[in-house]
C-alpha positions as a printed Julia matrix, in Angstrom:
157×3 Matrix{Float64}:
 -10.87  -21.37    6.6
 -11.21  -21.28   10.06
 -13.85  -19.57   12.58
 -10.76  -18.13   14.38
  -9.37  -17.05   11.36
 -12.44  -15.34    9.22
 -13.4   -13.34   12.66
  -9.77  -11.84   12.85
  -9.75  -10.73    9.12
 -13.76   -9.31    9.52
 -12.57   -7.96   12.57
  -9.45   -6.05   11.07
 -11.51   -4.88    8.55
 -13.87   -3.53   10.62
 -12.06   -1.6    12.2
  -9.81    0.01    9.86
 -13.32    1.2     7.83
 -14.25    2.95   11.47
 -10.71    4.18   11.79
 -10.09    5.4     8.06
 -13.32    7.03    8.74
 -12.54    9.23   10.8
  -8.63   10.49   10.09
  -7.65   13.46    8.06
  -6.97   13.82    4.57
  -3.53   13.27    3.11
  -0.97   15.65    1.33
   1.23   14.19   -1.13
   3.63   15.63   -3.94
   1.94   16.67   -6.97
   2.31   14.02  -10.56
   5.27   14.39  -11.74
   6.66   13.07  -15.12
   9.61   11.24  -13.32
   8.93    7.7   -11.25
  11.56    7.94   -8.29
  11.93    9.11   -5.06
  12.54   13.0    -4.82
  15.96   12.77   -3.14
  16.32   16.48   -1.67
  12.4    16.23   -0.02
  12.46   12.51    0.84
   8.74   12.47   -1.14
   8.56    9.79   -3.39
   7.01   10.55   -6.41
   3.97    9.4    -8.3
   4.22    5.72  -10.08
   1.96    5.41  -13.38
  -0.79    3.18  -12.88
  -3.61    2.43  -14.89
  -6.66    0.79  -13.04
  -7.56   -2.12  -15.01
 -11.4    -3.31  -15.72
 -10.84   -6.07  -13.11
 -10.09   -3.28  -10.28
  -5.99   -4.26  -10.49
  -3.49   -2.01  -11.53
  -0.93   -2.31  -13.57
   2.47    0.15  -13.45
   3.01    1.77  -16.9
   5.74    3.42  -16.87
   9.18    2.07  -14.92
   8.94    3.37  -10.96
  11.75    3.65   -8.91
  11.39    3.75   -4.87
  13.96    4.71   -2.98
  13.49    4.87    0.84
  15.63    4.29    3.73
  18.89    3.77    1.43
  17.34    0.98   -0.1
  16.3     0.88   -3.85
  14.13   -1.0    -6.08
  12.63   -1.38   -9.46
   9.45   -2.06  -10.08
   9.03   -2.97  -13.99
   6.53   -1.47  -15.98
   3.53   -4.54  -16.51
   3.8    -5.31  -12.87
   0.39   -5.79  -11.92
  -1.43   -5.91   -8.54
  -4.89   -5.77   -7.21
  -3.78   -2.41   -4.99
  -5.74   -3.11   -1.8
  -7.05   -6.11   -0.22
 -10.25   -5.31    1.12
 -13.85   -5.19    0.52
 -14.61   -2.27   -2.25
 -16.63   -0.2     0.38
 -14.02   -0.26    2.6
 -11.41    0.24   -0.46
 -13.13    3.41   -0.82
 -13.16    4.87    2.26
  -9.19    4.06    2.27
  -7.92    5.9    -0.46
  -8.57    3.43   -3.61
  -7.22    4.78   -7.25
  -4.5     5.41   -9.62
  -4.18    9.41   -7.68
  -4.23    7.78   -4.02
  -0.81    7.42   -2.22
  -2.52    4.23    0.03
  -2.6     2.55   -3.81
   0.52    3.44   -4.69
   1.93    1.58   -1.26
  -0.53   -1.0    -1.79
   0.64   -1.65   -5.23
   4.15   -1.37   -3.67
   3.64   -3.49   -1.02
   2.41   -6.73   -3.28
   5.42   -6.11   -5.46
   7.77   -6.44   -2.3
   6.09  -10.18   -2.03
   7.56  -11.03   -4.97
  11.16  -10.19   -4.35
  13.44  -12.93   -3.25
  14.32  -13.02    0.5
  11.46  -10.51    1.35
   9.32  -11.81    4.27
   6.38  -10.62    5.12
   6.88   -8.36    8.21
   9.67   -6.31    6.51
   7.4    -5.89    3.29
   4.59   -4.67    6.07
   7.14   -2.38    8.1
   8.16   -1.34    4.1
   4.53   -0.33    3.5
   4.33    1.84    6.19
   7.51    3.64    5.54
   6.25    4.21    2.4
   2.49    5.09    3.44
   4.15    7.85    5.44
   6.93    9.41    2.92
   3.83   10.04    0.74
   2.24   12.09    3.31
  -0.31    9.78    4.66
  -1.1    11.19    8.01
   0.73    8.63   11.15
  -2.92    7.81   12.46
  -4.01    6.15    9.19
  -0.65    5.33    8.52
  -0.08    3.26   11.67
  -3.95    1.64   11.64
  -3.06    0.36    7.8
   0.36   -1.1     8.79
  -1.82   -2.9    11.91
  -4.35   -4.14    9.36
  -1.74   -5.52    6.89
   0.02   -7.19   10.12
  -2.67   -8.6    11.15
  -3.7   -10.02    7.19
   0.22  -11.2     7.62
  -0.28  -13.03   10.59
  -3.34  -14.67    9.36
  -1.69  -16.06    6.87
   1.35  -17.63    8.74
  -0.95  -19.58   11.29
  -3.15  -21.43    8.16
């Protein structure tokens, strides 16, 4: 890996730890026993995840996202290791099975593997999502910067 490259991912890191950090707490709908996108509120709902021993998660149940008039299926099994970051910094995110920011993660790496899906509509996807759960715009915003900057990494290997 590159010098240029390692310092922009330690940098983006960095600074989404100091930004999460300092930004409010989140609201988000309560569990509910159905896995799709409250139509009337525009709140999604809460996927089932189970957080495996590895730190992934794996959907358990069939979820349903609807958002913006677009809808997809995520099948129960899916698996994903949530959010790509350090585990301190994971932490200070929002990390586990009750946090919307793992629900969009989770969402997020699912959209990767959908045919057609590039990378900066599965980003701008993530934080449409990050904010119909209730994540506050500020954390929201500095997420969806972190995850285009990851994005961009990755194009210029």
């Amino acid at each position: 890996m590159s010098r240029k490259i390692k310092f922009v991912q330690i940098a983006a890191a960095g600074i989404l730890m100091l930004g999460c950090n300092t930004l409010s707490q989140h609201s988000y709908a309560p569990r509910s026993s159905s896995s799709s996108i409250g139509l009337s509120h525009g709140t999604p709902n809460v996927p089932e995840l189970k957080r495996l021993a590895n730190g992934h998660y794996r959907v358990t149940q069939p979820w349903t996202v609807k958002l913006k008039s677009r809808q997809w299926h995520i099948q129960k099994g899916y698996q994903s290791n949530g959010i790509t970051a350090p585990d301190f910094i994971k932490q200070r995110m929002g990390d586990g099975i009750d946090q919307p920011e793992t629900w969009s993660a989770v969402f997020h790496d699912w959209l990767f593997t959908q045919p057609g899906m590039t990378r900066a509509l599965a980003d701008q996807t993530f934080y449409d999502i990050l904010i119909a759960y209730g994540v506050s715009s500020q954390k929201a915003e500095l997420m969806y910067s972190t995850v285009r900057t990851y994005s961009l990494t990755k194009s210029i290997r």
